[in-house]
py3Dmol code that shows the C-alpha trace and the ligand (Angstrom):
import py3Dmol

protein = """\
ATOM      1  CA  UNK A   1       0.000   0.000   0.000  1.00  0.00           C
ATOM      2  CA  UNK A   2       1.427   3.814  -0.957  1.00  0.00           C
ATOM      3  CA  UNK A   3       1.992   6.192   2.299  1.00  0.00           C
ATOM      4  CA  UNK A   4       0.352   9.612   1.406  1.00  0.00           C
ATOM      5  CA  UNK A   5       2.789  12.426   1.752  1.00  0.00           C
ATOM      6  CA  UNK A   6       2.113  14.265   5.141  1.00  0.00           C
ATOM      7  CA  UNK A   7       2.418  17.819   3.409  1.00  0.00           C
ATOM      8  CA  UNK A   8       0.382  17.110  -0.004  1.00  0.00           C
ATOM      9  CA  UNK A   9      -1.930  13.724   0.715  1.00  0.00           C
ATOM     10  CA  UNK A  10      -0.551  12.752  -2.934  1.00  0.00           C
ATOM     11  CA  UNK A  11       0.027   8.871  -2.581  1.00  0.00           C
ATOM     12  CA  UNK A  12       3.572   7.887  -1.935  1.00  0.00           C
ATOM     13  CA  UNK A  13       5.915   4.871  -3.096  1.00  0.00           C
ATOM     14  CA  UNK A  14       6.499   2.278  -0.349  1.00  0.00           C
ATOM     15  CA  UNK A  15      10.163   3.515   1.047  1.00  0.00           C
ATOM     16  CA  UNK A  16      12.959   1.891   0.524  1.00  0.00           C
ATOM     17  CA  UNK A  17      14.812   0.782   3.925  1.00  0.00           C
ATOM     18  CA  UNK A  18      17.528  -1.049   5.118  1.00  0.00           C
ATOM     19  CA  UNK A  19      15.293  -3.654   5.252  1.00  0.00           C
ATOM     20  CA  UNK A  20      14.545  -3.554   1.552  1.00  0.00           C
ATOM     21  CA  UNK A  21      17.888  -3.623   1.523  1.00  0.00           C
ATOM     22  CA  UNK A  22      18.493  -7.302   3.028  1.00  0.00           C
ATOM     23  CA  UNK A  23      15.579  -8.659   1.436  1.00  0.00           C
ATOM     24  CA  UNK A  24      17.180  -7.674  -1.764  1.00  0.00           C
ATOM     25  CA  UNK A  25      20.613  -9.191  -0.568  1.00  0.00           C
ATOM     26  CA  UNK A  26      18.421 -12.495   1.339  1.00  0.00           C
ATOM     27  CA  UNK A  27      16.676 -13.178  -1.919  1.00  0.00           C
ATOM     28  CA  UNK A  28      19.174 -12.483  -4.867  1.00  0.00           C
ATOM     29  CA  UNK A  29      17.445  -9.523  -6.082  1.00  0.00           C
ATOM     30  CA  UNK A  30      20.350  -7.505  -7.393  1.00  0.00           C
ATOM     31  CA  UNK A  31      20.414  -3.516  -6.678  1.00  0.00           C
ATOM     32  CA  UNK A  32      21.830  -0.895  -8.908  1.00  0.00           C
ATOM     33  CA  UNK A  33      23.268   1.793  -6.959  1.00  0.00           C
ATOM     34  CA  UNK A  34      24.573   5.363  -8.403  1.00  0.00           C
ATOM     35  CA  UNK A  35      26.453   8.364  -6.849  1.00  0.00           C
ATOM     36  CA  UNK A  36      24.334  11.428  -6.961  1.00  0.00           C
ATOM     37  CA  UNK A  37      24.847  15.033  -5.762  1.00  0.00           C
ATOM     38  CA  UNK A  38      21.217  16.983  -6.386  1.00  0.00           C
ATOM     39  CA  UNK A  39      17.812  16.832  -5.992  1.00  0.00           C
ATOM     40  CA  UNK A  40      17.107  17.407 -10.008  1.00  0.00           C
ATOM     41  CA  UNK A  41      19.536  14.619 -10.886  1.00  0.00           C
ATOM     42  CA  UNK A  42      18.026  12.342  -7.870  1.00  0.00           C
ATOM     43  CA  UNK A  43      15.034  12.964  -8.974  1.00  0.00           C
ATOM     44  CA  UNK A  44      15.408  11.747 -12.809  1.00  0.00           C
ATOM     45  CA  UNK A  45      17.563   8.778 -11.075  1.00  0.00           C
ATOM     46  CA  UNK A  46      14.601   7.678  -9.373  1.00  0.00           C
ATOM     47  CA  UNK A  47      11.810   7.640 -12.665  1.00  0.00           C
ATOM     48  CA  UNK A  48      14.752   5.624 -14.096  1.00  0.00           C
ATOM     49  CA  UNK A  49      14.586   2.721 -11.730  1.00  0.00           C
ATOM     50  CA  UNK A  50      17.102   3.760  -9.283  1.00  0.00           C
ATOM     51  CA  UNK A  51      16.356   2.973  -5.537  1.00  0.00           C
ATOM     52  CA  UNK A  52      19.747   3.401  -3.678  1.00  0.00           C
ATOM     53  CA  UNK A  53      21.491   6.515  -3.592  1.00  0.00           C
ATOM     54  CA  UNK A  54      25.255   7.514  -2.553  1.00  0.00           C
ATOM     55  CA  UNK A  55      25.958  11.150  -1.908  1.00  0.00           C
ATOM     56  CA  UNK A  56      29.799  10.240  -2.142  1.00  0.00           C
ATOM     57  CA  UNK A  57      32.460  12.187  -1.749  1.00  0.00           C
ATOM     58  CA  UNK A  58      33.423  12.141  -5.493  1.00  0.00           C
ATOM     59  CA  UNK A  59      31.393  15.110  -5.212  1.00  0.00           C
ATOM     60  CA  UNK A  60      35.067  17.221  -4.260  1.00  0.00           C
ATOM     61  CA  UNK A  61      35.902  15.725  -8.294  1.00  0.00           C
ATOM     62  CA  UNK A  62      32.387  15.959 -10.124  1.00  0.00           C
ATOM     63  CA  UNK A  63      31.023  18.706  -8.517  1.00  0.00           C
ATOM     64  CA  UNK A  64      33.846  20.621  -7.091  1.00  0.00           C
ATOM     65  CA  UNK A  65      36.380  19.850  -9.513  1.00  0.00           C
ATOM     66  CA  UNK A  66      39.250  18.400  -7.282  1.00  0.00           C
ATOM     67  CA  UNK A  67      41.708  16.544  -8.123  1.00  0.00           C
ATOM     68  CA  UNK A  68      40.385  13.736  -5.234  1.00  0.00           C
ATOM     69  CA  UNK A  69      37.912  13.356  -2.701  1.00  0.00           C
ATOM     70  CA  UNK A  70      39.677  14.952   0.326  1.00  0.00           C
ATOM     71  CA  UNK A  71      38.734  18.673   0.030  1.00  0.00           C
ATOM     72  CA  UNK A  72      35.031  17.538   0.695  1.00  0.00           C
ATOM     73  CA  UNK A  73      33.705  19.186   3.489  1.00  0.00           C
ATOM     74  CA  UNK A  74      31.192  18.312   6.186  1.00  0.00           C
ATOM     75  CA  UNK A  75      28.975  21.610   5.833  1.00  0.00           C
ATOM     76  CA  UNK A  76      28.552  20.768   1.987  1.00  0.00           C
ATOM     77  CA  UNK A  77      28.380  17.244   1.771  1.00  0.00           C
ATOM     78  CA  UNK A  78      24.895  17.812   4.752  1.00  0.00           C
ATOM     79  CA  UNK A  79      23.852  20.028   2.502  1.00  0.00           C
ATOM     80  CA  UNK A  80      24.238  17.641  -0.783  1.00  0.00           C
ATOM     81  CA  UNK A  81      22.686  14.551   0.979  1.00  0.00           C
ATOM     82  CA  UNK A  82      19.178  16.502   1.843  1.00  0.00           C
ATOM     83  CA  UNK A  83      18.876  17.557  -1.603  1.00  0.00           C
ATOM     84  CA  UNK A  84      19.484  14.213  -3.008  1.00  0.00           C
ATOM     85  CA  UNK A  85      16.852  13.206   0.091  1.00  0.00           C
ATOM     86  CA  UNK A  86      14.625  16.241  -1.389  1.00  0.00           C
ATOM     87  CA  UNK A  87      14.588  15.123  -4.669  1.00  0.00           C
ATOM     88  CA  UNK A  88      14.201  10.844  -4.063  1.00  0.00           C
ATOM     89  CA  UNK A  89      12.118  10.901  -0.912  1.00  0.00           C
ATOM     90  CA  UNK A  90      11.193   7.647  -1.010  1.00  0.00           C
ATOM     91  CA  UNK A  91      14.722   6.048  -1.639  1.00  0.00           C
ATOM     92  CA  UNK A  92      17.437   4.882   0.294  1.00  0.00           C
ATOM     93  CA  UNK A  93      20.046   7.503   0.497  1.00  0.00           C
ATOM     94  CA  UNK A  94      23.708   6.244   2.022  1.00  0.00           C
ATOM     95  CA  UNK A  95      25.468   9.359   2.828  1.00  0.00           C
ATOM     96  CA  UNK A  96      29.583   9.546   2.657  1.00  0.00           C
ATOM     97  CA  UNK A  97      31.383  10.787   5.941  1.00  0.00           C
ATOM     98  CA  UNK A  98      34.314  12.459   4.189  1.00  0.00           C
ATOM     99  CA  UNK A  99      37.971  12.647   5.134  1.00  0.00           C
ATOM    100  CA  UNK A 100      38.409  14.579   8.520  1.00  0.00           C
ATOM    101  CA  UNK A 101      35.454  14.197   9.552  1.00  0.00           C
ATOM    102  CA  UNK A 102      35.466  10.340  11.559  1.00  0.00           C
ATOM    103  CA  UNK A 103      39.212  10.165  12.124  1.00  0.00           C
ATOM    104  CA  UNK A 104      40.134  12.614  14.432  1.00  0.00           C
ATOM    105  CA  UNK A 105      38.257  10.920  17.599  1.00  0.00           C
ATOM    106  CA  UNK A 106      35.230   8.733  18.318  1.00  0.00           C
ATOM    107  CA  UNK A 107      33.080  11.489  19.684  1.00  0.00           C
ATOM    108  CA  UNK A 108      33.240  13.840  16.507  1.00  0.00           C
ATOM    109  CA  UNK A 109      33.069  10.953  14.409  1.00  0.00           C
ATOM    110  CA  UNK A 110      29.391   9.794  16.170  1.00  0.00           C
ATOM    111  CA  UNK A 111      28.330  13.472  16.067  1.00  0.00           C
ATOM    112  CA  UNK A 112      28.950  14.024  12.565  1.00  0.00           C
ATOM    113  CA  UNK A 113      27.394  10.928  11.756  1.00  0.00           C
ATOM    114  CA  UNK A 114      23.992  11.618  13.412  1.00  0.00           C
ATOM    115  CA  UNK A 115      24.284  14.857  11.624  1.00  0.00           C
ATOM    116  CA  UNK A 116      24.130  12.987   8.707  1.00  0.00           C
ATOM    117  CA  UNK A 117      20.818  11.270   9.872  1.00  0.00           C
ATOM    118  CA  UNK A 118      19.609  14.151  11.032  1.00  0.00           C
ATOM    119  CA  UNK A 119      20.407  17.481   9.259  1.00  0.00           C
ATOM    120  CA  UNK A 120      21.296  15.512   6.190  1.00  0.00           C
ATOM    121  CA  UNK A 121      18.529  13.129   6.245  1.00  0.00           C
ATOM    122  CA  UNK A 122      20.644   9.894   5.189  1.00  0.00           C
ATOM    123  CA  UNK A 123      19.407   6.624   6.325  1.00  0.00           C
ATOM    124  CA  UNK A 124      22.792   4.673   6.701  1.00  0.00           C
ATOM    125  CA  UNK A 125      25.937   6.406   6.736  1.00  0.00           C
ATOM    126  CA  UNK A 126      29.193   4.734   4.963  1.00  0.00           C
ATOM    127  CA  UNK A 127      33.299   5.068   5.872  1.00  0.00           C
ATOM    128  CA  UNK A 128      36.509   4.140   4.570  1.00  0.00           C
ATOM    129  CA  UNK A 129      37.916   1.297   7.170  1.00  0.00           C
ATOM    130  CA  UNK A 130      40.423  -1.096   7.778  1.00  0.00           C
ATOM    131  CA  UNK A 131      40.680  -3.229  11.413  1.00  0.00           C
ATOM    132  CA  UNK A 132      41.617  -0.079  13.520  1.00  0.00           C
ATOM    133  CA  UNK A 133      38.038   1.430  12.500  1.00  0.00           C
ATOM    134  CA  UNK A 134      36.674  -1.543  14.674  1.00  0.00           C
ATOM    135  CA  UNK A 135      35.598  -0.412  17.603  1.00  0.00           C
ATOM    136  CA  UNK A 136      34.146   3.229  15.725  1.00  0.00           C
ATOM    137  CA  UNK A 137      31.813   0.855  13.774  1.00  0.00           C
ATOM    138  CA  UNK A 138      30.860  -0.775  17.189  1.00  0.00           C
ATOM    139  CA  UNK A 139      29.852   2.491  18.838  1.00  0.00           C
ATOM    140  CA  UNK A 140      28.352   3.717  15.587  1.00  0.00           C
ATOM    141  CA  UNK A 141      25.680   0.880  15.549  1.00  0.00           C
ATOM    142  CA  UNK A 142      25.579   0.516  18.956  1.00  0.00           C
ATOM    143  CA  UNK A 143      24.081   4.289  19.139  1.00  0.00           C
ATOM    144  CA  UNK A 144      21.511   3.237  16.233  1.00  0.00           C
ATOM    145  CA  UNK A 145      23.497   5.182  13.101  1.00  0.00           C
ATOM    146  CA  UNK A 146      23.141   1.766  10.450  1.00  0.00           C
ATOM    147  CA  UNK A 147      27.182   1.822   9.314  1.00  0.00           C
ATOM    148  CA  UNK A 148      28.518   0.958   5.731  1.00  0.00           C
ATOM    149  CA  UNK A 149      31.638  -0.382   5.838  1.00  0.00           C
ATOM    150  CA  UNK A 150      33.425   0.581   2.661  1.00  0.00           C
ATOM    151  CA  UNK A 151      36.913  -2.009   1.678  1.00  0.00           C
ATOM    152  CA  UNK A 152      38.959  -2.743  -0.819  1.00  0.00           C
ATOM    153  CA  UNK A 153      40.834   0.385  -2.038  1.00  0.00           C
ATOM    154  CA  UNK A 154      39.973   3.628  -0.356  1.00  0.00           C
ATOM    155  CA  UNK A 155      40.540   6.835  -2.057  1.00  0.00           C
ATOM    156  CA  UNK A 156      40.287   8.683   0.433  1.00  0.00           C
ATOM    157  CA  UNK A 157      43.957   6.792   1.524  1.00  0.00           C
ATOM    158  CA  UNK A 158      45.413   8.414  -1.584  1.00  0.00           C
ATOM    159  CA  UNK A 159      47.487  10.562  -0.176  1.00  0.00           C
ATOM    160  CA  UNK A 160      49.176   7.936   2.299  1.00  0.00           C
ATOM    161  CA  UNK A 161      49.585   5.421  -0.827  1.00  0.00           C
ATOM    162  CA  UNK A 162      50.812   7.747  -3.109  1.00  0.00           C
ATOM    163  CA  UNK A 163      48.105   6.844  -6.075  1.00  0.00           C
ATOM    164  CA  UNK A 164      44.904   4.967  -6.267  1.00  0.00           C
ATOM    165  CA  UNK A 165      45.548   0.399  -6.904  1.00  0.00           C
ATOM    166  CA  UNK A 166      42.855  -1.833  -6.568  1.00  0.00           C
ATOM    167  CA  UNK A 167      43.109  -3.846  -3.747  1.00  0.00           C
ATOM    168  CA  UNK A 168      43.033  -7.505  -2.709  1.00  0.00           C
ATOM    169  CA  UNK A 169      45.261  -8.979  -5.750  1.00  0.00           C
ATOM    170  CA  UNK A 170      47.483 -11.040  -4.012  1.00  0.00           C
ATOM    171  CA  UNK A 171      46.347 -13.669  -1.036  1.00  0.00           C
ATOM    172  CA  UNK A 172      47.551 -12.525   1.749  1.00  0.00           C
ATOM    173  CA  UNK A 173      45.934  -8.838   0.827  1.00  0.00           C
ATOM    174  CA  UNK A 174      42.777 -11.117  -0.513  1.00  0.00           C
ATOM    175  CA  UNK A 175      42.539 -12.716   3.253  1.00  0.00           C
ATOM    176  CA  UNK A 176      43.097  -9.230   4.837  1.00  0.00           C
ATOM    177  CA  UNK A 177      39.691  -7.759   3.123  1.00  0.00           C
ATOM    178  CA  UNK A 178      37.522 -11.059   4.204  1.00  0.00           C
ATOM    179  CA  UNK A 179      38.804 -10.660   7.512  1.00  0.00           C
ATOM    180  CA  UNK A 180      38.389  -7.129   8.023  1.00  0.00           C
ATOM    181  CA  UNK A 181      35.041  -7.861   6.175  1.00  0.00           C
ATOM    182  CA  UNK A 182      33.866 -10.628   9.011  1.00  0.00           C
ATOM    183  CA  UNK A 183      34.982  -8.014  11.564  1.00  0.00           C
ATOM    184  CA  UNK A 184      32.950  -5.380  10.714  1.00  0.00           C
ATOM    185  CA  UNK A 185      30.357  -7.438  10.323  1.00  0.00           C
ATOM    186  CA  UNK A 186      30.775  -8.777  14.014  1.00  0.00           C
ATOM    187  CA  UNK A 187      30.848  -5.034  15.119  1.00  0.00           C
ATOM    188  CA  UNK A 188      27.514  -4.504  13.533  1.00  0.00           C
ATOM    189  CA  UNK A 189      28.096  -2.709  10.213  1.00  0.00           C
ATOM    190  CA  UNK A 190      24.602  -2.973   7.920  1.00  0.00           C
ATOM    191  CA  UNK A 191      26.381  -2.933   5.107  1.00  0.00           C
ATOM    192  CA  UNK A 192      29.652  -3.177   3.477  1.00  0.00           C
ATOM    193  CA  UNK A 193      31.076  -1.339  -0.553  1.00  0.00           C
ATOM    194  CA  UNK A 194      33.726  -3.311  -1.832  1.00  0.00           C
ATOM    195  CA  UNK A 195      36.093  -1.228  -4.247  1.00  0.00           C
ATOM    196  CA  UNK A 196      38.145  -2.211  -6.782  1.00  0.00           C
ATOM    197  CA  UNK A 197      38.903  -5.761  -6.000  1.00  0.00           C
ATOM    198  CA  UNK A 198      39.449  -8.892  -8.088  1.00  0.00           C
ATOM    199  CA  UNK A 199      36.017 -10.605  -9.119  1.00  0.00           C
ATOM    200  CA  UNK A 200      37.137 -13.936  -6.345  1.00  0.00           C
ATOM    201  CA  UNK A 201      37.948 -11.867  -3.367  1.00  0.00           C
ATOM    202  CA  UNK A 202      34.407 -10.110  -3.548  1.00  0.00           C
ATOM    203  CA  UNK A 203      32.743 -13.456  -3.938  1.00  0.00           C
ATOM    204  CA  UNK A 204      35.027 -14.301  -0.655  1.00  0.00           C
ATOM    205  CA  UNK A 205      33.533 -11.264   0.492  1.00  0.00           C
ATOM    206  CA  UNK A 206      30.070 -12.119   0.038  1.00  0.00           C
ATOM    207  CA  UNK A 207      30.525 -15.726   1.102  1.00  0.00           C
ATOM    208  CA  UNK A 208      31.776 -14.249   4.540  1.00  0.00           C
ATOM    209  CA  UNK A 209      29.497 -11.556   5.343  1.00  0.00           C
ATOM    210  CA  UNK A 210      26.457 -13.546   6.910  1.00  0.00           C
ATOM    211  CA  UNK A 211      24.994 -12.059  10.052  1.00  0.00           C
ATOM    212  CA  UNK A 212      26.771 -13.651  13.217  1.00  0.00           C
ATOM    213  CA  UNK A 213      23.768 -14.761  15.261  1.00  0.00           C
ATOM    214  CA  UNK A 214      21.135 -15.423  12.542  1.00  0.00           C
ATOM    215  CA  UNK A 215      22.837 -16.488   9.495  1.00  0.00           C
ATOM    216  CA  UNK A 216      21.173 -13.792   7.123  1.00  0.00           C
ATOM    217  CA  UNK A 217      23.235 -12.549   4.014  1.00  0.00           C
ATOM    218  CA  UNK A 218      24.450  -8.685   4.988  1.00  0.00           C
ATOM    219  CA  UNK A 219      24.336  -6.965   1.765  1.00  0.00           C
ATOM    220  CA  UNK A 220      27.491  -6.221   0.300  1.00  0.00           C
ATOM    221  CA  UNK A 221      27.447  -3.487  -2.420  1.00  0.00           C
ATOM    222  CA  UNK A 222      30.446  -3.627  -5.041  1.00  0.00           C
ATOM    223  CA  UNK A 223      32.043  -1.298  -6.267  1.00  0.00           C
ATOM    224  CA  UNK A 224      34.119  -2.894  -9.416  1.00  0.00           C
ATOM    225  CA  UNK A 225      34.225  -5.699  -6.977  1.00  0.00           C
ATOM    226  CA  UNK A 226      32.534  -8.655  -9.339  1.00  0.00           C
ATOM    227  CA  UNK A 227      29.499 -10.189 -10.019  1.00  0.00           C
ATOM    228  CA  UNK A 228      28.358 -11.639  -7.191  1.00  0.00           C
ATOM    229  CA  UNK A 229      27.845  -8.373  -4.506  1.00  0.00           C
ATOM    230  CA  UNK A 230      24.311  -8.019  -3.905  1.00  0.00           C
ATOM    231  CA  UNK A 231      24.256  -4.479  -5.600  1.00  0.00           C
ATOM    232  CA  UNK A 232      26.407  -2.284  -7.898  1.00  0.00           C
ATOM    233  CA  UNK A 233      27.592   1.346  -7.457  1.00  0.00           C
ATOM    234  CA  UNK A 234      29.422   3.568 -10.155  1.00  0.00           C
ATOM    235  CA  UNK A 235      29.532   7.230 -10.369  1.00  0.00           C
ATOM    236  CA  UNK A 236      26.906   9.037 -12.248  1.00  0.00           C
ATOM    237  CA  UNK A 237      29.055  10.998 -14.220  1.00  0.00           C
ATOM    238  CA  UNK A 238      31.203   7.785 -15.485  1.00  0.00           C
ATOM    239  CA  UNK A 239      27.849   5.530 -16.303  1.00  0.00           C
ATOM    240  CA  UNK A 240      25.829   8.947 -18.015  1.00  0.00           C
ATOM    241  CA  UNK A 241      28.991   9.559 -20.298  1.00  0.00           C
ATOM    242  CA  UNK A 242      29.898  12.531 -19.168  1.00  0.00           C
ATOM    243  CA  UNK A 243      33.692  11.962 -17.548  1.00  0.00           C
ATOM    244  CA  UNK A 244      36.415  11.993 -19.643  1.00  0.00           C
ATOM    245  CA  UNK A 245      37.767   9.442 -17.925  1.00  0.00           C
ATOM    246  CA  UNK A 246      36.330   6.293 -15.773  1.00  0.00           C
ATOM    247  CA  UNK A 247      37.710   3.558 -14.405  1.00  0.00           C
ATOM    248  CA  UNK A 248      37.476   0.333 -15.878  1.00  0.00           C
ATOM    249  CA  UNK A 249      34.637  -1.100 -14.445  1.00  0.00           C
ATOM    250  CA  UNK A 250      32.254   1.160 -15.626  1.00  0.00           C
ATOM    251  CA  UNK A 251      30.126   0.584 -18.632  1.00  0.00           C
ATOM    252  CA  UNK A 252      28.821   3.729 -19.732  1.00  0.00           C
ATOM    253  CA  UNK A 253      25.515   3.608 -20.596  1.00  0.00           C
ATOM    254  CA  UNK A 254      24.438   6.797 -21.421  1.00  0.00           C
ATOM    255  CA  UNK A 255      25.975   9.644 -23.500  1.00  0.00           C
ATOM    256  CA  UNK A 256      24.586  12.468 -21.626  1.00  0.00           C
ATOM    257  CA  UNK A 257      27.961  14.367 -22.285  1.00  0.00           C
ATOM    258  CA  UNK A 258      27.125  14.903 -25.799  1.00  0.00           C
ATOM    259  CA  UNK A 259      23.674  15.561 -25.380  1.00  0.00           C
ATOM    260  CA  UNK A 260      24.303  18.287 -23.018  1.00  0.00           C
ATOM    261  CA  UNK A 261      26.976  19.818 -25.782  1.00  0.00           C
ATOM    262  CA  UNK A 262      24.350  19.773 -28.478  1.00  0.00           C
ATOM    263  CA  UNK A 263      21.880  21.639 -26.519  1.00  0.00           C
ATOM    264  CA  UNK A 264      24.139  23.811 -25.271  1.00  0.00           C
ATOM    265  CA  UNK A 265      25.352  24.673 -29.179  1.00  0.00           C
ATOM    266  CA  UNK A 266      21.499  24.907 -29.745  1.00  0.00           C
ATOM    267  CA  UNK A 267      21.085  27.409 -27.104  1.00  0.00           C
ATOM    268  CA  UNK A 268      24.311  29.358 -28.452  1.00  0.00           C
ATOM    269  CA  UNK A 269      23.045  29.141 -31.897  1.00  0.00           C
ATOM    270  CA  UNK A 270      19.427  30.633 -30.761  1.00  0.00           C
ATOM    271  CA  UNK A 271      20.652  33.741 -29.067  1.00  0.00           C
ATOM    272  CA  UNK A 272      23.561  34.419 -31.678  1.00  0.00           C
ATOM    273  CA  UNK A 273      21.400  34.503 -34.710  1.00  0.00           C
ATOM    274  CA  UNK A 274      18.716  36.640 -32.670  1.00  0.00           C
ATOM    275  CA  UNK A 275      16.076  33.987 -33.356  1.00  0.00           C
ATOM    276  CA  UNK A 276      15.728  33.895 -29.231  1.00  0.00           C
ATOM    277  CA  UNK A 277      12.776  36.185 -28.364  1.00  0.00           C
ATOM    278  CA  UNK A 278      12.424  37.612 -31.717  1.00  0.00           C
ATOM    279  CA  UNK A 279       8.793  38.319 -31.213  1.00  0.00           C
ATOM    280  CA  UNK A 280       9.042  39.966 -28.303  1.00  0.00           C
ATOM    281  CA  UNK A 281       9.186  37.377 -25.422  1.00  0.00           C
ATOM    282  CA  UNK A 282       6.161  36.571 -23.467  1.00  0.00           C
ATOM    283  CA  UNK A 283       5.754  39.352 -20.883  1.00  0.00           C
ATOM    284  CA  UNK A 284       3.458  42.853 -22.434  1.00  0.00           C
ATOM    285  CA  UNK A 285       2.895  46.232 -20.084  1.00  0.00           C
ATOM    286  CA  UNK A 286       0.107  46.202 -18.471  1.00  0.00           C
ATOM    287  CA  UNK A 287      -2.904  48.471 -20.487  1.00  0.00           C
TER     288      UNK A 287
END
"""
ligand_1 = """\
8
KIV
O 32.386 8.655 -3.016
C 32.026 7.787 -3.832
O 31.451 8.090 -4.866
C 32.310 6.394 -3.507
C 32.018 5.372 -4.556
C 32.951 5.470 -5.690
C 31.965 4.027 -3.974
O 32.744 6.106 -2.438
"""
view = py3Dmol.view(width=600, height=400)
view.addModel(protein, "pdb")
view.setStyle({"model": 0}, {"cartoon": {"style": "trace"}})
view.addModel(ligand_1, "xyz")
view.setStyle({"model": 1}, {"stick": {}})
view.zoomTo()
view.show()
């Protein structure tokens, strides 16, 4: 049955949850997942098909133009996630704590997170980890803020590693992930992303992260991590054709690049030749 919107009474869809989110993973349903930034964009996403949003921190690249994710901020990225909220009400919208903002201590890492639930209306909240994160994961869920634990290569790392690799290639780096993968699971994370890893290890991945008392499949969302995760998340702007460069997982498959150039050469064309308006626009004085 459709909730009716508490401000309009127009019917709603039936929102997408965390829940959703393990039936999905419980049943084999696969998700597709994109990165989004605005309410317009979120809200096209969402008449395409598209239930699960990430307000990632690509947004310092995409949106801000940087040359990585670090110079995203807390103020903006609060800001960001609501919109994208605004504009898919009913979906589920996985907001990215960015760099700074869950590694100086425990306290201003739960406090920024509950922002995130809060101010930015997110409904799970995801972080770059390894083992040492443990324990922030623990007090994370423990305090009722649903964690995604995001593996595999992290850019936000990229200034400690000197470049972006994928991650996981050879076994001992392979048995790393699952175990850092069973140990956030243990401290409670909801969910974990998966980047950049060989096709095997995210299987490995998937194999191992099963709920510790019950058994249930936690939903593991890749990220170029092969085709078993329960979902799949790219960046918008790699998948809509509009980077000029995307990593090579991503199968483009739009070309929204070009068709923003050939509008934008229509509009240009319009006002040059003075065909814009010509007949006066639509506003007259009043008698
Ligand atoms: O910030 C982001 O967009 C991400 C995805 C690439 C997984 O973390």
């Amino acid at each position: 049955m459709n909730a009716e919107s508490a401000s309009t009474g127009t019917p709603r869809n039936p929102r997408i949850t965390l829940r959703t989110l393990r039936k999905w993973a419980r049943e084999g349903e696969k998700f597709a997942m994109l990165t989004c930034y605005d309410a317009t964009t979120a809200r096209w996403l969402w008449r395409g098909g598209v239930r699960v949003f990430l307000v990632g921190d690509t947004a310092a690249e995409v949106i801000l133009g940087h040359d990585s994710t670090l110079p995203a901020e807390m103020p903006f990225m609060l800001q960001i996630t609501a919109a994208v909220r605004r504009g898919a009400p009913d979906a589920l919208v996985m907001a990215d704590m960015p760099f700074g903002s869950y590694q100086v201590s425990e306290d201003e890492a739960v406090r920024n997170a509950m922002a995130f639930l809060t101010e930015g209306l997110a409904d799970l909240v995801k972080l770059e980890v390894d083992a040492t994160f443990a324990s922030l994961v623990e007090r994370l869920s423990h305090a009722g803020v649903p964690v995604v634990a995001h593996i595999g290569s992290r850019p936000q790392t990229v200034r400690a590693e000197g470049g972006y690799r994928a991650a996981g290639r050879s076994e001992r780096d392979a048995a790393v992930l699952v175990d850092t993968a069973k140990l956030m699971v243990q401290c409670g994370a909801a969910a974990l992303l998966v980047e950049a890893v060989p096709g095997e290890v995210g299987k490995r991945i998937v194999d191992a992260a099963v709920h510790p008392e019950t058994g249930a499949a936690v939903p593991v969302i890749g990220c170029g991590a092969g085709p078993t995760c329960h979902g799949h998340v790219v960046v918008l702007q790699d998948v809509m054709g509009l980077s000029d460069w995307h990593p090579p997982f991503v199968v483009p498959t739009g070309e929204v690049g070009q068709a923003v150039e050939a509008a934008a050469g229509k509009w240009v064309e319009m006002v040059r030749s003075g065909e814009y308006l010509k007949d006066g626009g639509p506003y007259q004085m009043k008698a």
